[in-house]
py3Dmol code that shows the C-alpha trace and the ligand (Angstrom):
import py3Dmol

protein = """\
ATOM      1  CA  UNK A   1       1.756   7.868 -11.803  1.00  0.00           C
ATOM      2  CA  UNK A   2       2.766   9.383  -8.398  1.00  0.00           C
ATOM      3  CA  UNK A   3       0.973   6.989  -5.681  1.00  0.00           C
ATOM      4  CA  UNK A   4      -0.718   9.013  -3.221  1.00  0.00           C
ATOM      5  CA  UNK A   5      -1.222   7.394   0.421  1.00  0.00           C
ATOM      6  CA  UNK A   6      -4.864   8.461   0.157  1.00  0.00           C
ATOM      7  CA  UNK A   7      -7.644   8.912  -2.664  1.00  0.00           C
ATOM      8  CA  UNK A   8     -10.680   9.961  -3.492  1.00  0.00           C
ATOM      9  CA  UNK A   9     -12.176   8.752  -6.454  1.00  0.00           C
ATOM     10  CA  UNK A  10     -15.083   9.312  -7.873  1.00  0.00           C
ATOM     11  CA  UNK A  11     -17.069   6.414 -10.009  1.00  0.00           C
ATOM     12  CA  UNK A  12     -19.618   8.379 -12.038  1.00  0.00           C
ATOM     13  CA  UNK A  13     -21.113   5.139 -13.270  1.00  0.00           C
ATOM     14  CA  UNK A  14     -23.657   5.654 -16.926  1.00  0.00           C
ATOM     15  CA  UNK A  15     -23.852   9.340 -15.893  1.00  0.00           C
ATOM     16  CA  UNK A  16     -23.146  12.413 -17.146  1.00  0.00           C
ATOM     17  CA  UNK A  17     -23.403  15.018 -20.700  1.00  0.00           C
ATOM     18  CA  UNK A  18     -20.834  17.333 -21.688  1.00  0.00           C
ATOM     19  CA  UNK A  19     -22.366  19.988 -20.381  1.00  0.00           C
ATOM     20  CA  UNK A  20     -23.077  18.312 -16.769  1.00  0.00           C
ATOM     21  CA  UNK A  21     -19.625  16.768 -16.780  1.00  0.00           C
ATOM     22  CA  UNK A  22     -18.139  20.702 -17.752  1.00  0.00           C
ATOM     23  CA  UNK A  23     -20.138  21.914 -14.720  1.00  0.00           C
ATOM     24  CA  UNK A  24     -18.855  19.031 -12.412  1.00  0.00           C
ATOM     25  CA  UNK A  25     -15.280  19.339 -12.923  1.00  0.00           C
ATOM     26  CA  UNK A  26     -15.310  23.071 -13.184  1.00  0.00           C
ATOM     27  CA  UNK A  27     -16.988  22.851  -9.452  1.00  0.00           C
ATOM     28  CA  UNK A  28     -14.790  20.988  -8.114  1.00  0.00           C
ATOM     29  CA  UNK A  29     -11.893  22.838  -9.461  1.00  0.00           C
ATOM     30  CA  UNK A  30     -13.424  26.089  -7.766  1.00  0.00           C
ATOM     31  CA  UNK A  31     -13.829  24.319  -4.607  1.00  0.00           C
ATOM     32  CA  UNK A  32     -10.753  22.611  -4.193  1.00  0.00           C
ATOM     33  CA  UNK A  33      -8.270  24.980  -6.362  1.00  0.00           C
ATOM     34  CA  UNK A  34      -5.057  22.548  -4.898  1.00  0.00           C
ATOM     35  CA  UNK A  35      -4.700  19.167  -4.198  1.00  0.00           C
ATOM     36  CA  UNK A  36      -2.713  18.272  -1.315  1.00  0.00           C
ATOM     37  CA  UNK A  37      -0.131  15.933  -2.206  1.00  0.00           C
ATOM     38  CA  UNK A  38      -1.417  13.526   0.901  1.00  0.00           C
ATOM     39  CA  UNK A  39      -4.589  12.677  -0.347  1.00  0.00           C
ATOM     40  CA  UNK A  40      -5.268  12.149  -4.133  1.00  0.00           C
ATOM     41  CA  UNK A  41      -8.621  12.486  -6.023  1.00  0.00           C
ATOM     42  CA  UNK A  42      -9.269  11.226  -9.217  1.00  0.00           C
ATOM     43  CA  UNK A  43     -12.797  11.034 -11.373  1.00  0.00           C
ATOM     44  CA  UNK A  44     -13.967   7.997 -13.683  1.00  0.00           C
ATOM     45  CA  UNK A  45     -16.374   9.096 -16.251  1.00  0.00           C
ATOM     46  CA  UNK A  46     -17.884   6.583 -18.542  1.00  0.00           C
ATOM     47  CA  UNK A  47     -15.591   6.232 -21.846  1.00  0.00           C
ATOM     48  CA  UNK A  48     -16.823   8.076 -23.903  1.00  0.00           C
ATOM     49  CA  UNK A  49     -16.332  11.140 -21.951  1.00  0.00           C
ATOM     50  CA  UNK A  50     -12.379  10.480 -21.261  1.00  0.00           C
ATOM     51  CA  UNK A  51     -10.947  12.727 -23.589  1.00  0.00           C
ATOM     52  CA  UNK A  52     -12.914  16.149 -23.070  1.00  0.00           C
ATOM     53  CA  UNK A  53     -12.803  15.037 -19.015  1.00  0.00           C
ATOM     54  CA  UNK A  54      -8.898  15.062 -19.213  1.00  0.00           C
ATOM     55  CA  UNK A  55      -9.318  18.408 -20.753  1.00  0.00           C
ATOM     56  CA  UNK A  56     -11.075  20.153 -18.210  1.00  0.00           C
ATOM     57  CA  UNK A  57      -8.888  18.865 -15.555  1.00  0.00           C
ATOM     58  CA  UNK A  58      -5.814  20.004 -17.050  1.00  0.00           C
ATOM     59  CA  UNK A  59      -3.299  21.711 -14.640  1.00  0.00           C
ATOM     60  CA  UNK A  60      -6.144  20.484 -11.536  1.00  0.00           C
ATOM     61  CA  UNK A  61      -3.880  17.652 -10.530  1.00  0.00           C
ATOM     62  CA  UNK A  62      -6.615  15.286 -10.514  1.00  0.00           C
ATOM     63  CA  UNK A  63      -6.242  12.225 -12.217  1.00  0.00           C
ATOM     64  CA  UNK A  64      -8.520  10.273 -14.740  1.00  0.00           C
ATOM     65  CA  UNK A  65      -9.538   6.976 -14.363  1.00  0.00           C
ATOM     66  CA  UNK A  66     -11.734   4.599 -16.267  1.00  0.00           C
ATOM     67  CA  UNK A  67     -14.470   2.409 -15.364  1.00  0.00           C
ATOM     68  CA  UNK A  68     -13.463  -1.011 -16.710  1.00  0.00           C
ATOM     69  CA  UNK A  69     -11.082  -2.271 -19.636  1.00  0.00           C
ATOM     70  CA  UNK A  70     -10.585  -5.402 -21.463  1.00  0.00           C
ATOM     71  CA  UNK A  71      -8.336  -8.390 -20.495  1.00  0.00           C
ATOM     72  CA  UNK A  72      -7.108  -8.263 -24.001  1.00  0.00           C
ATOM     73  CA  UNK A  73      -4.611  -6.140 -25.463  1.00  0.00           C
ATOM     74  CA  UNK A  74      -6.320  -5.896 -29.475  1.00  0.00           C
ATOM     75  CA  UNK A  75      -8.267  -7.422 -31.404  1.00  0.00           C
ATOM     76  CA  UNK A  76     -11.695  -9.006 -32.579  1.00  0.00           C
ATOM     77  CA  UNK A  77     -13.299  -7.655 -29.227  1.00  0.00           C
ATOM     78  CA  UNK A  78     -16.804  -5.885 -30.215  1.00  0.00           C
ATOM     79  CA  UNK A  79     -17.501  -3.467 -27.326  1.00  0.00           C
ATOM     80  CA  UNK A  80     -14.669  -3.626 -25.458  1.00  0.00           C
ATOM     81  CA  UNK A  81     -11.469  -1.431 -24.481  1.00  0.00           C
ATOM     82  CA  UNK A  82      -7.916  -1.881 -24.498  1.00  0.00           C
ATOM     83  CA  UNK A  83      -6.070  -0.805 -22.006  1.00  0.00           C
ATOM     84  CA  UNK A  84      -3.201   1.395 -24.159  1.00  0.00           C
ATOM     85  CA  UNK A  85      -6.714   3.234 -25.668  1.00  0.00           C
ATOM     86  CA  UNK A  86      -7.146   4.443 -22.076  1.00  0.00           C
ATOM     87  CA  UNK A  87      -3.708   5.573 -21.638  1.00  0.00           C
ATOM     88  CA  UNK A  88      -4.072   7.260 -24.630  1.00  0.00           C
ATOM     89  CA  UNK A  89      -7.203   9.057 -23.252  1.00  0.00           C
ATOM     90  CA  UNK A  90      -4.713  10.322 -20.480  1.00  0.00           C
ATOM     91  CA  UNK A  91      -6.707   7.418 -18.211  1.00  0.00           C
ATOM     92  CA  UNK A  92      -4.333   6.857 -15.126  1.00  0.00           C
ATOM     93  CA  UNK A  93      -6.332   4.217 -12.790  1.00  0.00           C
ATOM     94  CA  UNK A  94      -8.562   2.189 -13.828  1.00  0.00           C
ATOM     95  CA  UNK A  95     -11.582  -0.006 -11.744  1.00  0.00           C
ATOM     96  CA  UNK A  96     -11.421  -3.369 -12.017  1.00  0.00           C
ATOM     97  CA  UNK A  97     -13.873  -5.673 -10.587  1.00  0.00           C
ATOM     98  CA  UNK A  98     -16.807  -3.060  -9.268  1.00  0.00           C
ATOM     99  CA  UNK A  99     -19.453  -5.392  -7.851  1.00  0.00           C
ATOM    100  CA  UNK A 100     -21.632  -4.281 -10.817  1.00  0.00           C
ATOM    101  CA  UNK A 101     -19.520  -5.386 -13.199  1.00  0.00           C
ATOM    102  CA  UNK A 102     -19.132  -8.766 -11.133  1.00  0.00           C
ATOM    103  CA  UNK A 103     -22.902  -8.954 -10.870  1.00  0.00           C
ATOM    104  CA  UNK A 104     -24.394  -7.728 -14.772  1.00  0.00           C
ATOM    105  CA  UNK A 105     -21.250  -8.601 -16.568  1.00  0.00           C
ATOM    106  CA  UNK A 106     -20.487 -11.627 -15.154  1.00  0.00           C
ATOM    107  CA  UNK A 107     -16.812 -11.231 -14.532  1.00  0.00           C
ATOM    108  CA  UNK A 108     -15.290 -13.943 -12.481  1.00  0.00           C
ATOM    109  CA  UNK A 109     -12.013 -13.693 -10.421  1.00  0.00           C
ATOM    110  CA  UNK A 110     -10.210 -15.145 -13.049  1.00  0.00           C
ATOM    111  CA  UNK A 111     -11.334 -12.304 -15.769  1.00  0.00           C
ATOM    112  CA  UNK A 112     -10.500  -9.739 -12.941  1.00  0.00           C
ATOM    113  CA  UNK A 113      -7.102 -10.858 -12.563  1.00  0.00           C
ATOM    114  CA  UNK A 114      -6.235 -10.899 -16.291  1.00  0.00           C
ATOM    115  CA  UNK A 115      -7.890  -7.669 -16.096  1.00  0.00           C
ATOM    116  CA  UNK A 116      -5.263  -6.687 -13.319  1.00  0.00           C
ATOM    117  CA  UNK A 117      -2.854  -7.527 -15.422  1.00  0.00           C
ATOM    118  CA  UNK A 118      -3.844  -5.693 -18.883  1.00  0.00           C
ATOM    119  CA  UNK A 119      -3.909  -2.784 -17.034  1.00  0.00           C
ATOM    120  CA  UNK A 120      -0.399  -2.950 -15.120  1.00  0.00           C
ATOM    121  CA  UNK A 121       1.015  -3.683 -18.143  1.00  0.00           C
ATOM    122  CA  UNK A 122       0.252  -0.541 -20.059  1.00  0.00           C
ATOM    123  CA  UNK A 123       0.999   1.531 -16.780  1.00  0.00           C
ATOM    124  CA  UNK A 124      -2.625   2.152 -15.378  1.00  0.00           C
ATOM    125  CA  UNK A 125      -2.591   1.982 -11.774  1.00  0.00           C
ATOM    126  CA  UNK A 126      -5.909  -1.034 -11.017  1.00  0.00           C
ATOM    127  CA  UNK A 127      -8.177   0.554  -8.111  1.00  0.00           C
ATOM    128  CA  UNK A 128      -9.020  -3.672  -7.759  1.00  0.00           C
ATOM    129  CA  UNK A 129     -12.758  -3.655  -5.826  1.00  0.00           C
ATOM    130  CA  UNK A 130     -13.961  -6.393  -3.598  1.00  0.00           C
ATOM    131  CA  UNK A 131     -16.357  -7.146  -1.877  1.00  0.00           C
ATOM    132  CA  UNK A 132     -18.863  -9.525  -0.271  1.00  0.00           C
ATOM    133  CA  UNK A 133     -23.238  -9.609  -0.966  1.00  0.00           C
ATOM    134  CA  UNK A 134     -25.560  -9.737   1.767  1.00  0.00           C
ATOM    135  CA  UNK A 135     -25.930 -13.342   1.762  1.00  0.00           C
ATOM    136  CA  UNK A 136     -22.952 -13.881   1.983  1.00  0.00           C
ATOM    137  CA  UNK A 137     -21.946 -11.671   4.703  1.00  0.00           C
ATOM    138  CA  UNK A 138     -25.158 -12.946   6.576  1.00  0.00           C
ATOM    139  CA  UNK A 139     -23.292 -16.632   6.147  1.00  0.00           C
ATOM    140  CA  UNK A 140     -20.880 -15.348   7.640  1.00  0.00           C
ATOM    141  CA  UNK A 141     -18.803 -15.906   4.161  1.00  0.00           C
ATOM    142  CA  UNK A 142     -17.159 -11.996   4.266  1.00  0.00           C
ATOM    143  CA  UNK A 143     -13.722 -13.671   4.561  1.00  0.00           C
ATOM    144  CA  UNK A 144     -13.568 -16.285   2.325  1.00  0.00           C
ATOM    145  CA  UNK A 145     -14.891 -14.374  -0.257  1.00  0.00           C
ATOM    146  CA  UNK A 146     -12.539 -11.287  -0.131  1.00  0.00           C
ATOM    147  CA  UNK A 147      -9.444 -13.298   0.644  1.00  0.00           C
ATOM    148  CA  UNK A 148     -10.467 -15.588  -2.368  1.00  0.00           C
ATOM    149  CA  UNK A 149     -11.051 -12.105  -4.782  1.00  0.00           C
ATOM    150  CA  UNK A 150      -7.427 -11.202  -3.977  1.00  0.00           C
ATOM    151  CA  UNK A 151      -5.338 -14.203  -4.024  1.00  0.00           C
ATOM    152  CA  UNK A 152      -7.399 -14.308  -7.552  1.00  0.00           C
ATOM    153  CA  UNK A 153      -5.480 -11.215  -7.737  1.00  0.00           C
ATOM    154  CA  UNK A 154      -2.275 -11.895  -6.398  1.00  0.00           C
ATOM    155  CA  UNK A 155      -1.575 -14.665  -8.515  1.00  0.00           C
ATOM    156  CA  UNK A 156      -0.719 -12.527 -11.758  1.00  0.00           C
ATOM    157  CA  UNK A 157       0.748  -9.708  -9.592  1.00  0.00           C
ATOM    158  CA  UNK A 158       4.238  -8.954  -8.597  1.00  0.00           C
ATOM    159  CA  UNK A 159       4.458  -6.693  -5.772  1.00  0.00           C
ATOM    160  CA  UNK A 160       7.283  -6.316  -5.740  1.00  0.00           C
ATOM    161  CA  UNK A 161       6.855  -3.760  -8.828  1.00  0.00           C
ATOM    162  CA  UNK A 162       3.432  -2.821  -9.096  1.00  0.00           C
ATOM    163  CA  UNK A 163       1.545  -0.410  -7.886  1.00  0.00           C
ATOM    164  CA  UNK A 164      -2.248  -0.934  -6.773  1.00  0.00           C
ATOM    165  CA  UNK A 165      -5.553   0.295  -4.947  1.00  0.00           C
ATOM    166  CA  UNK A 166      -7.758  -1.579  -3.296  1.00  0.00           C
ATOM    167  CA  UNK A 167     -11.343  -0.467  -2.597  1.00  0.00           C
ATOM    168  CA  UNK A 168     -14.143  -2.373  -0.195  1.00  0.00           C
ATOM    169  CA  UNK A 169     -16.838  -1.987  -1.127  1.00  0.00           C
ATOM    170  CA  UNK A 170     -19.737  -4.204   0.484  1.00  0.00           C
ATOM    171  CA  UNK A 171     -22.573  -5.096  -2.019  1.00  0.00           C
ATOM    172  CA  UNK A 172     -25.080  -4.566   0.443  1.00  0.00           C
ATOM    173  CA  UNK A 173     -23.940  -0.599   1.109  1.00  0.00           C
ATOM    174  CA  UNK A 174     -23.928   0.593  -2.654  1.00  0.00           C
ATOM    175  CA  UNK A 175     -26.488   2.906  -4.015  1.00  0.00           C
ATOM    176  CA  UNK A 176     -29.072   1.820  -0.662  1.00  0.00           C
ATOM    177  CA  UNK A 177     -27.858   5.033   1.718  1.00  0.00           C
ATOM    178  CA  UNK A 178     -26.687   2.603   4.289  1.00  0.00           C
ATOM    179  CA  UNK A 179     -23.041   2.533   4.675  1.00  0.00           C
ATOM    180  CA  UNK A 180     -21.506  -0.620   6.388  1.00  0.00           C
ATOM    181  CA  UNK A 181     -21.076   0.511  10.215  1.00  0.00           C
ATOM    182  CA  UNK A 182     -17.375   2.044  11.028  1.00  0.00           C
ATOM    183  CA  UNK A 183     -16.730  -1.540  13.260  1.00  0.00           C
ATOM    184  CA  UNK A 184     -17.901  -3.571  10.126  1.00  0.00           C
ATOM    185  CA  UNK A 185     -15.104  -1.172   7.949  1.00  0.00           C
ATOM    186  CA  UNK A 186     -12.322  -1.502  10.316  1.00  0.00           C
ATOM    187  CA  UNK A 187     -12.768  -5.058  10.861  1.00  0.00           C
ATOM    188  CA  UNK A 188     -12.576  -6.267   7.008  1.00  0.00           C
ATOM    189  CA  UNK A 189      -9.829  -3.156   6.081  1.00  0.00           C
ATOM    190  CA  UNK A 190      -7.898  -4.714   8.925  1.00  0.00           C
ATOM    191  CA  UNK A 191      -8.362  -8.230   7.442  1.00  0.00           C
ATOM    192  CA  UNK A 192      -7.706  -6.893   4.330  1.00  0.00           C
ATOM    193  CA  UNK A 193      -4.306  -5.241   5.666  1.00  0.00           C
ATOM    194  CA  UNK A 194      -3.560  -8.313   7.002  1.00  0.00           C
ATOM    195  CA  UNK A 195      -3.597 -10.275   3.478  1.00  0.00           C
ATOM    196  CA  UNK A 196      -1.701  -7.919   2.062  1.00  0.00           C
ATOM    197  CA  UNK A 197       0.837  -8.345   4.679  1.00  0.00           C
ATOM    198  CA  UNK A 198       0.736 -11.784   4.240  1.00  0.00           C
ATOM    199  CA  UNK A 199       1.360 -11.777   0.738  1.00  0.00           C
ATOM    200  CA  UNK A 200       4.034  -8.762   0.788  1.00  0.00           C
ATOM    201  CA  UNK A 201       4.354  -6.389   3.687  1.00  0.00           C
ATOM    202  CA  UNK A 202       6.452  -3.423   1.945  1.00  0.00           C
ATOM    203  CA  UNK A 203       3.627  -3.553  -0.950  1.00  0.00           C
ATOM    204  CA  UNK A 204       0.936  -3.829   1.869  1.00  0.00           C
ATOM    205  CA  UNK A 205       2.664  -0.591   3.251  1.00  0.00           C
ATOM    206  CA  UNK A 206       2.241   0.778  -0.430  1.00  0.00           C
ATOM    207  CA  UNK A 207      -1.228  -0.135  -1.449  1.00  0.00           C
ATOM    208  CA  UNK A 208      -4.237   2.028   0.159  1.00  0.00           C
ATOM    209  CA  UNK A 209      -7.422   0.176   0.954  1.00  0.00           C
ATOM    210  CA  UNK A 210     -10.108   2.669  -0.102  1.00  0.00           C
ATOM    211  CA  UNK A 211     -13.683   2.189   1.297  1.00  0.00           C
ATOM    212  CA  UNK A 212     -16.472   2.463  -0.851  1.00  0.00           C
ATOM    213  CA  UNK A 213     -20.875   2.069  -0.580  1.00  0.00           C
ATOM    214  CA  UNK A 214     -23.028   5.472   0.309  1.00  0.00           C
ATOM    215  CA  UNK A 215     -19.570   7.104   1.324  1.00  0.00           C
ATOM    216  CA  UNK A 216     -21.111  10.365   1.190  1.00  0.00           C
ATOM    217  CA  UNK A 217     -20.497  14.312   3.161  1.00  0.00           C
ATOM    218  CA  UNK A 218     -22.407  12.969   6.159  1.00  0.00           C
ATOM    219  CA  UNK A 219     -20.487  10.369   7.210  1.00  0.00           C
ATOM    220  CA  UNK A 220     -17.156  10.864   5.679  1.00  0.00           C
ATOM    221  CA  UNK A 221     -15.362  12.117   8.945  1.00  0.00           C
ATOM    222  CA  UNK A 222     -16.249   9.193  10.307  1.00  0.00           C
ATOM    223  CA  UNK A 223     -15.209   7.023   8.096  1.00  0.00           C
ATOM    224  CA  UNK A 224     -12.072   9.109   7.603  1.00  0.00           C
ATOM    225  CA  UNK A 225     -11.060   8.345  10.791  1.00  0.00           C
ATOM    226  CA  UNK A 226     -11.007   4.512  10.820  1.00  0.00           C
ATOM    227  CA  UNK A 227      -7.846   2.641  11.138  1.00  0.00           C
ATOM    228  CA  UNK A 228      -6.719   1.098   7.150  1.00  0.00           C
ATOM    229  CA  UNK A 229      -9.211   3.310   5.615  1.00  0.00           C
ATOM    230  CA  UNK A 230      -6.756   5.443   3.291  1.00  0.00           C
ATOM    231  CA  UNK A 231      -9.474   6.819   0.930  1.00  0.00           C
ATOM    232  CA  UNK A 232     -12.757   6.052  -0.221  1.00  0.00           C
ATOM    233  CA  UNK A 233     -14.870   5.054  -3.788  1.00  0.00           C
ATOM    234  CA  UNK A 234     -17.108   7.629  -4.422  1.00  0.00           C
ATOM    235  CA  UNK A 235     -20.418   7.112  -6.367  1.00  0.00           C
ATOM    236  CA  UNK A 236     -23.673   8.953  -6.166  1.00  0.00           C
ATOM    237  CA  UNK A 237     -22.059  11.581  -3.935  1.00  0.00           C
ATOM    238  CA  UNK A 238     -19.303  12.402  -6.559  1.00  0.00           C
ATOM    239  CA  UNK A 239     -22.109  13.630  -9.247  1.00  0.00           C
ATOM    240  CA  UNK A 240     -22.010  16.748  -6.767  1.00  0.00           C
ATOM    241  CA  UNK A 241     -19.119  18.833  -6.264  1.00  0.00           C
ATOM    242  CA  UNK A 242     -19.731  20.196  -2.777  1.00  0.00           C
ATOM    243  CA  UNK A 243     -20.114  16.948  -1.560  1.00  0.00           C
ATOM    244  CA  UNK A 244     -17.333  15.251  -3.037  1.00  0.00           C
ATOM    245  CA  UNK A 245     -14.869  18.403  -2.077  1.00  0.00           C
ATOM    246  CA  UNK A 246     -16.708  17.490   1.521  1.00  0.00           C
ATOM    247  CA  UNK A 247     -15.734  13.922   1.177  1.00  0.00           C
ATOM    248  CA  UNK A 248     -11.806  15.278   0.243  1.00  0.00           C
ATOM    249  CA  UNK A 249     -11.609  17.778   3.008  1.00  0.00           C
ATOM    250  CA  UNK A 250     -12.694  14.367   5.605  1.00  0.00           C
ATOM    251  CA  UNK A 251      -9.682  12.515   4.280  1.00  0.00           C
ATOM    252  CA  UNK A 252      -7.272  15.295   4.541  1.00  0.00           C
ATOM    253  CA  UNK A 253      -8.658  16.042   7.926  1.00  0.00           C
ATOM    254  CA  UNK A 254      -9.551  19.557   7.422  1.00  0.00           C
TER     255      UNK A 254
END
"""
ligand_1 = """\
10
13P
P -22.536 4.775 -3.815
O -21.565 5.747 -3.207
O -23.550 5.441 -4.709
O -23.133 3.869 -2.788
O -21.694 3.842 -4.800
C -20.518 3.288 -4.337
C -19.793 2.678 -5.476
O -20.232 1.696 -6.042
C -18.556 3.339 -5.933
O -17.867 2.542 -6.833
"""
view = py3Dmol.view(width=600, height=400)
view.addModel(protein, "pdb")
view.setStyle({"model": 0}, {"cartoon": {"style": "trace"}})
view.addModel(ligand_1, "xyz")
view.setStyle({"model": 1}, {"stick": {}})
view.zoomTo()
view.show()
């Protein structure tokens, strides 16, 4: 898949019908007839809605993404999804490590990684999610925690050849209204730039940092404008088309 230097993805979580999701798309379409090729924006239904989703947005430019997949590439793995099944759905990126699947599912960094991995291998680009919980921001852990989530990361990755997203979002900002303040995002997107540099600084030049957690129409121009913010990770506000075109226009600066 083409990187973009920006995105705009939405994460549509366990919602959605056919008919809602036919509605959605065909809203967005209308409101945002051509992408521009700065900023990209991509949609992650739930699975079972891949295949008609990749439908409707033929010829739109926007690209499919999943919401998890499994470390595993086959096998004797009740509820879970490969990888080359999501390809095969026309899935292009794929979210790896959302807070709620670190949180209900249990996934560790370890999982994440190998999840990383799977999905780099079959030629899904990972949109890899970090972030830190109130706690541990208020123990002044934010750090530590991210930089451990992505060496986690970077220890199955070569940047030199693949091709990833990051997205930040803060545990404490998702679903409550309350985005994290625009010094709180450029502080930890600059740290974050600045492990990415460490680790590779031609793939740190490559790899947008999205932000994500109540990124919504209000406050996207703001957030738009902060330094190592290439994008953001879109929930409730994606389930409605003007305000995810609104959240598209902020990034492209229109
Ligand atoms: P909200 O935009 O609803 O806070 O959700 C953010 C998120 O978790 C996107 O992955």
């Amino acid at each position: 898949m083409e990187q973009a230097t920006k995105w705009v993805i939405g994460n549509w979580k366990m919602h959605g019908t056919l008919a809602a999701n036919y509605e959605l798309i065909a809203n967005i379409r209308a409101l945002i007839p051509t992408l521009d090729d700065r900023v990209g924006m991509a949609v992650c239904p739930p699975f079972p809605y891949l295949v008609q989703v990749a439908g409707l947005l033929e010829g739109s430019g926007i690209a499919l993404g999943a919401q998890n997949l499994s470390a595993n590439v086959r096998g004797a793995y009740t509820g879970d999804v490969a990888g080359a099944m999501l390809r095969e759905c026309s899935a292009q990126l794929v979210l790896i490590g959302h807070s709620e699947c670190r949180a209900y599912q249990h996934e560790d960094d370890e999982l994440i990684a190998r999840k990383v991995r799977a999905a780099l291998d079959v030629g899904l680009v990972p949109v890899i999610c970090v972030g830190e919980t109130r706690a541990e921001r208020e123990s002044q852990q934010t750090q530590t925690i991210l930089a451990r989530q992505l060496d986690a990361v970077f220890q199955l990755l070569d940047t030199a050849a693949d091709s990833c997203i990051i997205a930040y979002e803060p545990r404490w900002a998702i679903g409550t209204g309350v985005s994290a303040t625009p010094e709180t995002i450029a502080e930890v997107h600059g740290f974050l730039r600045s492990c990415l540099i460490a680790k590779d600084a031609k793939f740190a030049a490559s790899t947008p940092i999205l932000y994500g957690g109540s990124l919504a129409a209000g406050n996207a121009r703001e957030i738009a404008a902060i330094d190592n913010v290439d994008g953001g990770l879109i929930g409730s506000a994606a389930l409605r088309a003007e305000e995810f075109a609104t959240v598209y226009r902020a990034f492209l600066g229109v």
